[in-house]
C-alpha positions in Angstrom: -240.5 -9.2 77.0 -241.9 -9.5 80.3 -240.7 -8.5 83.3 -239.3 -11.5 84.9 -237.0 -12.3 81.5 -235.5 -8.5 81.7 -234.7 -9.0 85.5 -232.8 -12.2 84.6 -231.0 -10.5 81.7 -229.7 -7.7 83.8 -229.0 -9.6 86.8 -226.5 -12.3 84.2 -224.7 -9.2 82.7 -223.8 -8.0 86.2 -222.8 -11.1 87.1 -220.2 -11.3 84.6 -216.8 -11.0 85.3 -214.5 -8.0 84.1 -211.9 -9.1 81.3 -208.6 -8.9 82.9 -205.8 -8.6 80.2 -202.4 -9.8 81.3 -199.2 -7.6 80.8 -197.4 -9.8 78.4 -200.0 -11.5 76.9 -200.3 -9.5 73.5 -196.4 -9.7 73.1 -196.9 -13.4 73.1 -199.5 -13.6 70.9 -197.7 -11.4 68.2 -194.9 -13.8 68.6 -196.4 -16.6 68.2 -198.5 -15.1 65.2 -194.9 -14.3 63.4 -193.1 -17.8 64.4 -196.6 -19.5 62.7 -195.3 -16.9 59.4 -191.6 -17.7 59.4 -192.8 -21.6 59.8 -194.8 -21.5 56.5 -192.2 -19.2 54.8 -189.5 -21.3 55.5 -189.2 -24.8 53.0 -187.6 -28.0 54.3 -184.7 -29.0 52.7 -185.1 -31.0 49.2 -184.9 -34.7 50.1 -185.7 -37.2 47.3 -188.7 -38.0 49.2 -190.5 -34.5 49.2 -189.1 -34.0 45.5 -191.5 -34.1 43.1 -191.4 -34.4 39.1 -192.5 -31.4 38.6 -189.2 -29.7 40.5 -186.6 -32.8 38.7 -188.5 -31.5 35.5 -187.6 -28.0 35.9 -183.7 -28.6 36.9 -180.8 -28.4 34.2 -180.0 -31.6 32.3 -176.8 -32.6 32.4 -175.4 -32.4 28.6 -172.9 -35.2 27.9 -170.9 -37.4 30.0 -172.2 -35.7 33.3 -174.9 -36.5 36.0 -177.2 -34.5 38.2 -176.6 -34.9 42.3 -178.9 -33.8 45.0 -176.9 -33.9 47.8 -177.2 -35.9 51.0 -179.4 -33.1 53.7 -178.4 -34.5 56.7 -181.0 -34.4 59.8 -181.5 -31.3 61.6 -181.8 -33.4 65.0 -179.7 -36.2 66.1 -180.9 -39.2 67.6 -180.4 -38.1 71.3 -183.0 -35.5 70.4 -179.7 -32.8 69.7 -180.5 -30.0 67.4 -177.7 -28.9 65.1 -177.4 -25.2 64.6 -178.1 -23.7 60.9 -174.5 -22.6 60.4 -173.2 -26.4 61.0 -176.3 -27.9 58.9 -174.8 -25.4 56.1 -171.2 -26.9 56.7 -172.6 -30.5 56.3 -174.4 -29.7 53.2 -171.5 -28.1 51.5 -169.2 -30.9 52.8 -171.6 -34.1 52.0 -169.6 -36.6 49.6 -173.0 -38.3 49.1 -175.6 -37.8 46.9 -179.0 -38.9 45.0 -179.0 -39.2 41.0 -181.5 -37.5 39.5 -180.7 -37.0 35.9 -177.8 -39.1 33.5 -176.3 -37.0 30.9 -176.8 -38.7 27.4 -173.1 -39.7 26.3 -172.4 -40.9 30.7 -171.2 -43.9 30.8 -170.8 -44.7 27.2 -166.8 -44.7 26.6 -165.9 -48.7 25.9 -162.6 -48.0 26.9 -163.1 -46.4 30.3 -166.2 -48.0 31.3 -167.4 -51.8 31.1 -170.8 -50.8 32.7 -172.5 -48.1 34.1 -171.0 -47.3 37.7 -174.7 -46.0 38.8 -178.2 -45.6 37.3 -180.7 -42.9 38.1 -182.3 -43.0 41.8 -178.9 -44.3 43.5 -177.1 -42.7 45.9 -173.9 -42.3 45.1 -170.0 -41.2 46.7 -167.9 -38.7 45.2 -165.1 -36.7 46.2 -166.0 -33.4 49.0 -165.8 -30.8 46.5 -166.7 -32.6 43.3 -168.5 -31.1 40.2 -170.4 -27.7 40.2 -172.8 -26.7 42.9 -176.1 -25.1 41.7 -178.3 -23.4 43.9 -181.9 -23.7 43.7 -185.0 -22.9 45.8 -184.6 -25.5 48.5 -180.9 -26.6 48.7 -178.4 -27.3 46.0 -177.9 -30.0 43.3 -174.4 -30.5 41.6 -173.5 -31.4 38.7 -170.7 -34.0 38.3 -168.8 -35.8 35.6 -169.0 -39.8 35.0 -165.7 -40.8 36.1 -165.9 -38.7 39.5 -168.4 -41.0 41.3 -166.5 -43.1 43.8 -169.0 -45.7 44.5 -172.5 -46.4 45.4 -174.7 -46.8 48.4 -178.2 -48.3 49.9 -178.8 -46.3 52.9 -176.7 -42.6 52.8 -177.3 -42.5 56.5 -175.1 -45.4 57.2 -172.6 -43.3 56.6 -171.1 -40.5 59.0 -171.5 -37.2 58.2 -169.6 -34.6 59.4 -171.6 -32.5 61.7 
């Protein structure tokens, strides 16, 4: 190297500025390092959109005359841009009396006497009484597991619907 290139070498790496580190700065990165973690650990809610047929594949099937419910997840923000708290989210899960048919049971809807037709198919959404059926926990949510004759009704749009939140 010659000299002029040396000179301009040292005179660029004196010029640089000392690294200043602010006080808080690490905290805030650690923070935000564990917040990015918790994100990815955490799984949104089972909605029949983001359920795939792998997961409906691996849930119970209903034996007999019963059906197979994912509850109704409600939003976790309202539409003035309100975000509900966990604990009430949990209160409106366990409370829904609305729900998505996954599986039918083999003998549902299949009593002449007590049912002309079936009341609902798979991939409705269907009303049933608040504390209907068992409740199943799974990774995700819950599904329940409900007899024929204990579906109220059915519905298009679940979200027409008020929730209580």
């Amino acid at each position: 190297m010659n000299k002029e290139t040396l000179s301009t070498l040292e005179t660029e790496s004196q010029k640089e500025a000392p690294k200043i580190k602010l006080a808080l700065e690490e905290k805030y990165e650690k923070q935000a390092e564990e917040e990015k973690l918790q994100s990815i650990n955490v799984k949104e809610p089972l909605t029949p959109e983001n359920l795939g047929q792998d997961t409906v594949d691996e849930l119970p099937e209903p034996s007999g005359y019963r059906l197979l419910v994912l509850p109704f997840t409600p939003k976790e923000k309202s539409k003035g841009g309100v975000i509900f708290s966990q604990e009430t989210l949990d209160k409106a899960r366990i409370a829904t009396t609305c729900g998505y048919v996954l599986k039918i049971g083999d003998l549902a809807y299949k009593d002449p006497e007590k049912f002309g037709k079936p009341w609902c198919k798979k991939g409705d959404w269907v009303i049933f009484a608040r504390y209907a059926g068992s409740r199943l926990a799974i990774e995700g949510g819950e599904v329940r597991i409900l007899n024929d004759d204990e579906i109220l009704g059915t519905v298009k749009d679940p979200e027409s619907l008020l929730h209580l939140i």
